[in-house]
C-alpha atoms as a printed R data frame, in Angstrom:
    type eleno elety resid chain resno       x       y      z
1   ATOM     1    CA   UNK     A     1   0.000   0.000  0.000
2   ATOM     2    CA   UNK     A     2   1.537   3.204 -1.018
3   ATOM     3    CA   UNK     A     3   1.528   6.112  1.128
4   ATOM     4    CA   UNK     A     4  -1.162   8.705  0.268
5   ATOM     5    CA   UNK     A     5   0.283  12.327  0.628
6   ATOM     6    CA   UNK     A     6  -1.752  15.132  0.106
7   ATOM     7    CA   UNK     A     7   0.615  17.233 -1.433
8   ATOM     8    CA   UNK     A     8   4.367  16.767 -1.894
9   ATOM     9    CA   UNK     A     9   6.325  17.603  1.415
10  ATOM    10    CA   UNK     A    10   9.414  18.242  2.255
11  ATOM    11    CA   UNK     A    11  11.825  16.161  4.132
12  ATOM    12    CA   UNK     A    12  11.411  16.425  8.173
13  ATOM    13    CA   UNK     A    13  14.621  17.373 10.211
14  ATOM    14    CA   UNK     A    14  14.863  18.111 13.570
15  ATOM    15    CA   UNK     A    15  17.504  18.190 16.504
16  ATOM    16    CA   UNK     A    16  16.498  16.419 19.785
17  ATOM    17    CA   UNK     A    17  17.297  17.330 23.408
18  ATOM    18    CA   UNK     A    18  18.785  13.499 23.565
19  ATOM    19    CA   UNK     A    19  20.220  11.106 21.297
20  ATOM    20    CA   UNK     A    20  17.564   8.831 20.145
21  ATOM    21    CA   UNK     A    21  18.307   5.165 19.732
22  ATOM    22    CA   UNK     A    22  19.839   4.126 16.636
23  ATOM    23    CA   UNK     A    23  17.411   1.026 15.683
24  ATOM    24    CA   UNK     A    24  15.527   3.863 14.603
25  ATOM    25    CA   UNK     A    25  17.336   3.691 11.325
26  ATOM    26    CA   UNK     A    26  15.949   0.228 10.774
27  ATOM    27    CA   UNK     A    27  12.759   2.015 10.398
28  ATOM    28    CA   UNK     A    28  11.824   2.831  6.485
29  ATOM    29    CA   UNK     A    29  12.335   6.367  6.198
30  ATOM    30    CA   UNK     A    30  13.826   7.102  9.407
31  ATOM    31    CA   UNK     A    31  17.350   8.710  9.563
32  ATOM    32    CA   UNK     A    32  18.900   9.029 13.314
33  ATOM    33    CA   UNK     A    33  22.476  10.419 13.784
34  ATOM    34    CA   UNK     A    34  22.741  10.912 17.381
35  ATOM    35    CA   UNK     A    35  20.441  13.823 18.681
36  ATOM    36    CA   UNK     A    36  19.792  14.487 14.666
37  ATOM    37    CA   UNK     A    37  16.288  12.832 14.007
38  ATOM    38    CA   UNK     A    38  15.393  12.749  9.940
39  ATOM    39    CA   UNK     A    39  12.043  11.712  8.423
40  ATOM    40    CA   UNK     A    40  11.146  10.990  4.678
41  ATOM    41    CA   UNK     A    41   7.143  11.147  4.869
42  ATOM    42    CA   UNK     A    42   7.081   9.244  1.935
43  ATOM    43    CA   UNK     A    43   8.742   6.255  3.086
44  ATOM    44    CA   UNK     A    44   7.788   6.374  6.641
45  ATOM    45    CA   UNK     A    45   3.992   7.403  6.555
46  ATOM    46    CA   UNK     A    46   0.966   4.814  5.373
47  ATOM    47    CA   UNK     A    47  -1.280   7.710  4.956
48  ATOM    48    CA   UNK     A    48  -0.229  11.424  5.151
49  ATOM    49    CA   UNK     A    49  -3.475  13.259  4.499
50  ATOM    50    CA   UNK     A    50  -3.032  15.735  7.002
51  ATOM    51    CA   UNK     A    51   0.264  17.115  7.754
52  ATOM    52    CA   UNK     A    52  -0.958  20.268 10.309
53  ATOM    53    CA   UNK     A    53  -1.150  19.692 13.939
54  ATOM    54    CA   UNK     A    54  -2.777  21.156 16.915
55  ATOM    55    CA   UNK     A    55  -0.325  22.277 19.546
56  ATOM    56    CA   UNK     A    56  -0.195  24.660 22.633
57  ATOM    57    CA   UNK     A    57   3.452  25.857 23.865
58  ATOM    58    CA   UNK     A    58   5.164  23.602 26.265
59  ATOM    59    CA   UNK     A    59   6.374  26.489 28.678
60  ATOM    60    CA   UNK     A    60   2.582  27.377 28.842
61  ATOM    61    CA   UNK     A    61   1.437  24.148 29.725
62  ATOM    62    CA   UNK     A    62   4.137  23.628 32.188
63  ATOM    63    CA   UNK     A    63   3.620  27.046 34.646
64  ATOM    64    CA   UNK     A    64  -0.219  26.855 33.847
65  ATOM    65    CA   UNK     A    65  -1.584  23.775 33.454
66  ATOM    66    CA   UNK     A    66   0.742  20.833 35.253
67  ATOM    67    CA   UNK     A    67  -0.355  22.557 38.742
68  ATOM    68    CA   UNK     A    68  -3.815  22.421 37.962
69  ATOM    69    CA   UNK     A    69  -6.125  20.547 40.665
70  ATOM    70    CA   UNK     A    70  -9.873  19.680 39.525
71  ATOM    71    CA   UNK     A    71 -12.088  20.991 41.981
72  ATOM    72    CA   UNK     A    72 -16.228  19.817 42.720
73  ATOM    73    CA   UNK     A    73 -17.171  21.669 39.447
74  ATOM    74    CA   UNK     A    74 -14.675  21.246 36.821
75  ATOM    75    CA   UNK     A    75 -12.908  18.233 35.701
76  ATOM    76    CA   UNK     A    76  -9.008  17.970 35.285
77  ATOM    77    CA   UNK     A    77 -10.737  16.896 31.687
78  ATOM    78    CA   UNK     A    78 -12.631  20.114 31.378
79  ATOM    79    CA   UNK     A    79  -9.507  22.497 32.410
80  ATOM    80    CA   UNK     A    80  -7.361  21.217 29.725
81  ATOM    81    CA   UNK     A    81  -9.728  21.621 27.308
82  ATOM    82    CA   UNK     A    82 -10.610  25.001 28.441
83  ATOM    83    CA   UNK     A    83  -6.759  25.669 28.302
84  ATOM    84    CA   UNK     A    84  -6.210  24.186 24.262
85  ATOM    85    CA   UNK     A    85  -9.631  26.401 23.160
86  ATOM    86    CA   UNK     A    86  -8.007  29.383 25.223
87  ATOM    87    CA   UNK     A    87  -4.003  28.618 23.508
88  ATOM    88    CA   UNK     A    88  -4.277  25.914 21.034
89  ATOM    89    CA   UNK     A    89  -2.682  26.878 17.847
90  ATOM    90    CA   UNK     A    90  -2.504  25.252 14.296
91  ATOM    91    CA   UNK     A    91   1.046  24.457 13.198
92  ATOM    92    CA   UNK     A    92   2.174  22.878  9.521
93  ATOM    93    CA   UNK     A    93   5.786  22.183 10.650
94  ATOM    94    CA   UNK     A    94   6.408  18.632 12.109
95  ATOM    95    CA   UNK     A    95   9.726  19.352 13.656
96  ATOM    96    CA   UNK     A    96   7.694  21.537 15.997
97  ATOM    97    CA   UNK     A    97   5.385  19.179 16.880
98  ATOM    98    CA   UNK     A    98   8.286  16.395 17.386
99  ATOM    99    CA   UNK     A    99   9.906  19.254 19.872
100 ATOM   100    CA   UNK     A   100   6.677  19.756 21.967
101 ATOM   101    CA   UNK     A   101   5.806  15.671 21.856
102 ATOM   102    CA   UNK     A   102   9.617  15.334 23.329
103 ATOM   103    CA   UNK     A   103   8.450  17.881 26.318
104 ATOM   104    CA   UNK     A   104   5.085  16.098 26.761
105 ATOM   105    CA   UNK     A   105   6.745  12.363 26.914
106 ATOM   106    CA   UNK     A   106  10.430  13.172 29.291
107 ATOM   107    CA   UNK     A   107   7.698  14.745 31.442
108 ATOM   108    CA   UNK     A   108   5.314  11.752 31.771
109 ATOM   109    CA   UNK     A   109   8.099   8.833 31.550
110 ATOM   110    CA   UNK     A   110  10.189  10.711 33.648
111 ATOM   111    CA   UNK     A   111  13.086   8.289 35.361
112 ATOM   112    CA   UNK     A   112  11.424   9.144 39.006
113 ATOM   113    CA   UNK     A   113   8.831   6.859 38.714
114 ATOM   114    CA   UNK     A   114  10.558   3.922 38.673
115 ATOM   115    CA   UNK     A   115  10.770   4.754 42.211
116 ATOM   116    CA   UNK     A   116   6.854   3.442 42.569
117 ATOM   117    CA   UNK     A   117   7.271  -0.310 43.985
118 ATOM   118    CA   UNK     A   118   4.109  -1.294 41.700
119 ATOM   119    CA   UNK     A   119   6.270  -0.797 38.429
120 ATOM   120    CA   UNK     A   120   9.235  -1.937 39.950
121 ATOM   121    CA   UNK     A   121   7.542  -5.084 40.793
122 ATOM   122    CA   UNK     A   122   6.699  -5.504 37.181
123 ATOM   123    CA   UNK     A   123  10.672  -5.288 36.480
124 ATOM   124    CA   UNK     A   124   9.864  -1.643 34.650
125 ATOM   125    CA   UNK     A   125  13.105  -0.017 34.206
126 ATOM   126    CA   UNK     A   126  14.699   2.902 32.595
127 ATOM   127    CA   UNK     A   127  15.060   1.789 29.639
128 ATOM   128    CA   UNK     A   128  11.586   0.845 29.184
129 ATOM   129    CA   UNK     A   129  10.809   4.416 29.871
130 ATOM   130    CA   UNK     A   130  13.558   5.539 27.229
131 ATOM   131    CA   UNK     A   131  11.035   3.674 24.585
132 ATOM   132    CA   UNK     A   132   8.015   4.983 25.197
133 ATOM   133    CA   UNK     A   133   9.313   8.542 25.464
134 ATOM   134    CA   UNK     A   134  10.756   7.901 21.799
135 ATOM   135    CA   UNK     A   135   8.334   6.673 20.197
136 ATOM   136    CA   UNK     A   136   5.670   8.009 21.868
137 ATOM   137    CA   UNK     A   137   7.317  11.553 20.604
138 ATOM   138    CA   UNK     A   138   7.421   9.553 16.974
139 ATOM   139    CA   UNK     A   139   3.611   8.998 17.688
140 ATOM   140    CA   UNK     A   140   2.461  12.398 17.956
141 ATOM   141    CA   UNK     A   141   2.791  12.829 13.954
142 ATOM   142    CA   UNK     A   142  -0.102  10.848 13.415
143 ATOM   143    CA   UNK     A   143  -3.315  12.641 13.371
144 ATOM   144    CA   UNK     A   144  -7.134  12.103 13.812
145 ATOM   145    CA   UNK     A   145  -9.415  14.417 12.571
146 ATOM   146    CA   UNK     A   146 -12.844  15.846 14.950
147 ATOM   147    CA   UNK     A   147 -14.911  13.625 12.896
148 ATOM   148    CA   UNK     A   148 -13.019  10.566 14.185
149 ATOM   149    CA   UNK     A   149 -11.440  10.211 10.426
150 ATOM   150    CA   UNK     A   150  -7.511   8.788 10.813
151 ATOM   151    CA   UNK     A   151  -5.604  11.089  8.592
152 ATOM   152    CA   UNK     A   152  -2.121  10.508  9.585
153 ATOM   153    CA   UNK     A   153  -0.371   7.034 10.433
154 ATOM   154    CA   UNK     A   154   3.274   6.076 10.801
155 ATOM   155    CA   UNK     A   155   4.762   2.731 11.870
156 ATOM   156    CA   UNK     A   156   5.391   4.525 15.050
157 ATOM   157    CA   UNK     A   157   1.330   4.097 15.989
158 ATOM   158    CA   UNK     A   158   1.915   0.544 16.587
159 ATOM   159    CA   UNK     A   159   4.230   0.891 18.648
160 ATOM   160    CA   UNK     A   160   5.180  -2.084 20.284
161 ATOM   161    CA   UNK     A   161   5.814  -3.497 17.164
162 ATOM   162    CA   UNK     A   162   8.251  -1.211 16.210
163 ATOM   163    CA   UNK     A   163   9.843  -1.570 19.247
164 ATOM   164    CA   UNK     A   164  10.791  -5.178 18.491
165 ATOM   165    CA   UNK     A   165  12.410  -3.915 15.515
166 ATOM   166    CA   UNK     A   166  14.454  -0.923 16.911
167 ATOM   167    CA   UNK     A   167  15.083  -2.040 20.310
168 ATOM   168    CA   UNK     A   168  14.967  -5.936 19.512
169 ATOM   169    CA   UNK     A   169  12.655  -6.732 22.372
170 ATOM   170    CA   UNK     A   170  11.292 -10.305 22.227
171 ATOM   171    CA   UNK     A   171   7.393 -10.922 21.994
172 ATOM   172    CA   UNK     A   172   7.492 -10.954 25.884
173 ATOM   173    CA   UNK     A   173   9.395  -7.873 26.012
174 ATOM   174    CA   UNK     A   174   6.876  -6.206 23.571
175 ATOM   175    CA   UNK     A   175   3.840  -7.509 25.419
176 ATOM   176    CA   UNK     A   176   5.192  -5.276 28.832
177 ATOM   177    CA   UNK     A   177   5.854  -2.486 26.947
178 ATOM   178    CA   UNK     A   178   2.265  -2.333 25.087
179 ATOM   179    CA   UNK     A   179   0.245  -3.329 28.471
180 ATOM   180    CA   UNK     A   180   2.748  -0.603 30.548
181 ATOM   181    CA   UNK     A   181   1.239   1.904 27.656
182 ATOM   182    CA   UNK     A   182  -2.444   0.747 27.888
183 ATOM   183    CA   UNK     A   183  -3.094   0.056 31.467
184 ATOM   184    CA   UNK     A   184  -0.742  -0.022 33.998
185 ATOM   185    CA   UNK     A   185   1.685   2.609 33.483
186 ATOM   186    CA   UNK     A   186  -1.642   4.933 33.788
187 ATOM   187    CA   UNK     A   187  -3.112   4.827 37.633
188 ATOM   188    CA   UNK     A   188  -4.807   7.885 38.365
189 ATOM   189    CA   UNK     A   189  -2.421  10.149 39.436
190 ATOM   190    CA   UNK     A   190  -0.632   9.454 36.371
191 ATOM   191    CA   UNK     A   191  -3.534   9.331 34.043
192 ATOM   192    CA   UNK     A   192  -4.079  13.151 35.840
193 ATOM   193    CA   UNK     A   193  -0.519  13.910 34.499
194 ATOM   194    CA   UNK     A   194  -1.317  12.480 30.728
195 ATOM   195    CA   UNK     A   195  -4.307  14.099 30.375
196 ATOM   196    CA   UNK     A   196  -2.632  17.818 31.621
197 ATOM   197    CA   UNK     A   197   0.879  16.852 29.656
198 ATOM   198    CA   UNK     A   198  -0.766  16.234 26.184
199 ATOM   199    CA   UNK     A   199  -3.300  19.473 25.738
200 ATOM   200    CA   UNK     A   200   0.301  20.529 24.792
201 ATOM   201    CA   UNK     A   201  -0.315  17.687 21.774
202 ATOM   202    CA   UNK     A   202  -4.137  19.709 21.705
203 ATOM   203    CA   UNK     A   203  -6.514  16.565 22.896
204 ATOM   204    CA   UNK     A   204  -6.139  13.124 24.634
205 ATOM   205    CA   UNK     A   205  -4.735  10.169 24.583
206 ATOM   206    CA   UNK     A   206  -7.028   7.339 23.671
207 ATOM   207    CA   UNK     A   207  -5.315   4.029 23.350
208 ATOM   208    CA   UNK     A   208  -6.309   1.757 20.332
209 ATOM   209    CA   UNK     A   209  -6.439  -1.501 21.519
210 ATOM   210    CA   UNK     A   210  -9.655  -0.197 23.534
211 ATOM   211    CA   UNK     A   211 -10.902  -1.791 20.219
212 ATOM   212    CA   UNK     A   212  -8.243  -3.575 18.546
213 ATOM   213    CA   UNK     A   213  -6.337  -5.509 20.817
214 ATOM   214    CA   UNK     A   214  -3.490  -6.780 18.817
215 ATOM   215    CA   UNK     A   215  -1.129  -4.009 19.491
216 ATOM   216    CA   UNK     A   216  -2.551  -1.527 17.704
217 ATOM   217    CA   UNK     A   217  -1.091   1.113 19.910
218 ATOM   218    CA   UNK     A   218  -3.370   4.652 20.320
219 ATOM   219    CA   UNK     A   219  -3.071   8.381 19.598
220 ATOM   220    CA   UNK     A   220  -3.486  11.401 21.159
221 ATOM   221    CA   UNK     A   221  -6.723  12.773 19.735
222 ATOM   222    CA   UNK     A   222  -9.093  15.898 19.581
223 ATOM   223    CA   UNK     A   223 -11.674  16.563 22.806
224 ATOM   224    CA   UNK     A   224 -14.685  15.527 21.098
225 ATOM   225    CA   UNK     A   225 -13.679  13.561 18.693
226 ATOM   226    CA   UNK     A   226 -16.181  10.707 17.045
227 ATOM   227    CA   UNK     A   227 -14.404   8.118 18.724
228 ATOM   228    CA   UNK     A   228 -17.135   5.577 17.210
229 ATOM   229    CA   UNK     A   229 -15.347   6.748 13.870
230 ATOM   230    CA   UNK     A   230 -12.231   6.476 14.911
231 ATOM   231    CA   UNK     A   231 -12.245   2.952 16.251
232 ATOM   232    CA   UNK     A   232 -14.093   1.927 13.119
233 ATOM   233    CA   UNK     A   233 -11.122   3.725 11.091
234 ATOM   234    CA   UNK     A   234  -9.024   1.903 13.448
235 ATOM   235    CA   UNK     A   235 -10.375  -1.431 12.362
236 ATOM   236    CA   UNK     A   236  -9.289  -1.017  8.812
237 ATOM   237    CA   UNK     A   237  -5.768  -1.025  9.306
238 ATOM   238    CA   UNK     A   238  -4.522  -3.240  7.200
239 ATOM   239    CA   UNK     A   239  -2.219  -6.381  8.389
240 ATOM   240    CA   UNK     A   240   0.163  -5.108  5.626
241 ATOM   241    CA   UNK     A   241   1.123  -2.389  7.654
242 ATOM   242    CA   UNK     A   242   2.128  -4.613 10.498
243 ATOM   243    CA   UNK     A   243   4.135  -6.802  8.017
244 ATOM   244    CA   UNK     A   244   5.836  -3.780  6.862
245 ATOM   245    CA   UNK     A   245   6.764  -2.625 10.158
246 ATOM   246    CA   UNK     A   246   7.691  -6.389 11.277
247 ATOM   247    CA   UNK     A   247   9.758  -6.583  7.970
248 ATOM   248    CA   UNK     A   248  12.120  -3.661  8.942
249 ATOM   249    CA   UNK     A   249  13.721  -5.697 11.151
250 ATOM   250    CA   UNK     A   250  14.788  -8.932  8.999
């Protein structure tokens, strides 16, 4: 399946705060000298409909919105919507949004909660945290529209199956790293910390396998999206994709 790109774009380059693991070059279209992070959309991306992004400033989000409490009449959901309608702005340059989705994931896979004897129990270490934060920041280039329509998708959505490839986990391996991401890395006060951290990605996180539980991974996605949509998009993924990504690897 060829990628469909709505209009020829140009090639993404961005510098990263931190070098990014190098099995990222295994990845078609993917480029990664040290902190240096290169992207061909038209070798990486299945479908590249969309290429503009909602975003609000991290700095913003940081000193105005991390400290936020919800209170008897407004939900921590309903204060960071509030805060994307109030500074949510449209941006058409993907190293931008790779820059913010680095902010949004150091902050919520930040090394000091392997200090929580839960995860530690579940032999959750750094590195672990080290993959999600990449390719979580990988994950924010994919895009779903308000009407639930899936207008942006990049190996990096199923995630744990690019991990095999770039980090070489083993199907075990892969298995902790995609329930970590869809269940137990979340407990409230760290589902309170997502939903704050990625109005700065302007929506939510809403993890695929709610409907497609083959590692499927998820997407952060508008407040009020048609989520019915979406997971009926989601179902259409084709298994060639999955080969594709698998195939990297070999």
């Amino acid at each position: 399946m060829s990628t469909m790109l709505a209009q020829p774009v140009p090639i993404i380059d961005v510098t990263m705060p931190e070098p990014f693991h190098s099995g990222w070059n295994k990845i078609d279209g993917v480029t990664v000298d040290d902190t240096r992070l290169t992207i061909n959309p038209a070798a990486y991306f299945f479908r590249y409909e969309n290429p503009s992004w909602l975003v609000c400033d991290w700095a913003g989000v940081e000193a105005e919105l991390l400290p936020a409490v919800e209170t008897p009449d407004a939900t921590i959901e309903q204060i960071a919507l509030e805060y994307v309608k109030a500074h949510g702005r449209i941006t058409d340059d993907p190293a931008e949004v790779l820059r913010v989705a680095w902010k949004v994931n150091a902050w919520q896979f930040r090394d000091e909660h392997l200090n929580d004897r839960g995860l530690a129990a579940l032999g959750v270490r750094s590195e672990h945290l080290r993959m999600l934060r990449e390719c979580c920041t990988l994950m924010a280039l994919n895009r779903v529209e308000k009407d639930g329509t899936i207008t942006n998708v990049g190996p990096a959505w199923m995630f744990p199956i690019a991990c095999k490839v770039v980090y070489e986990l083993d199907q075990e391996g892969a298995r902790l790293l995609d329930e970590l991401y869809h269940g137990t890395w979340f407990d409230e006060a760290r589902r309170v910390e997502a939903v704050k951290a990625n109005a700065a990605l302007g929506g939510k996180l809403v993890h695929g396998c709610q409907s497609q539980a083959d590692m499927r991974g998820g997407c952060v996605v508008p407040f009020g999206a048609d989520l019915a949509e979406f997971h009926r998009e989601l179902a259409q993924f084709g298994d060639d994709w999955i080969e594709r990504v698998e195939s990297c690897g070999r």
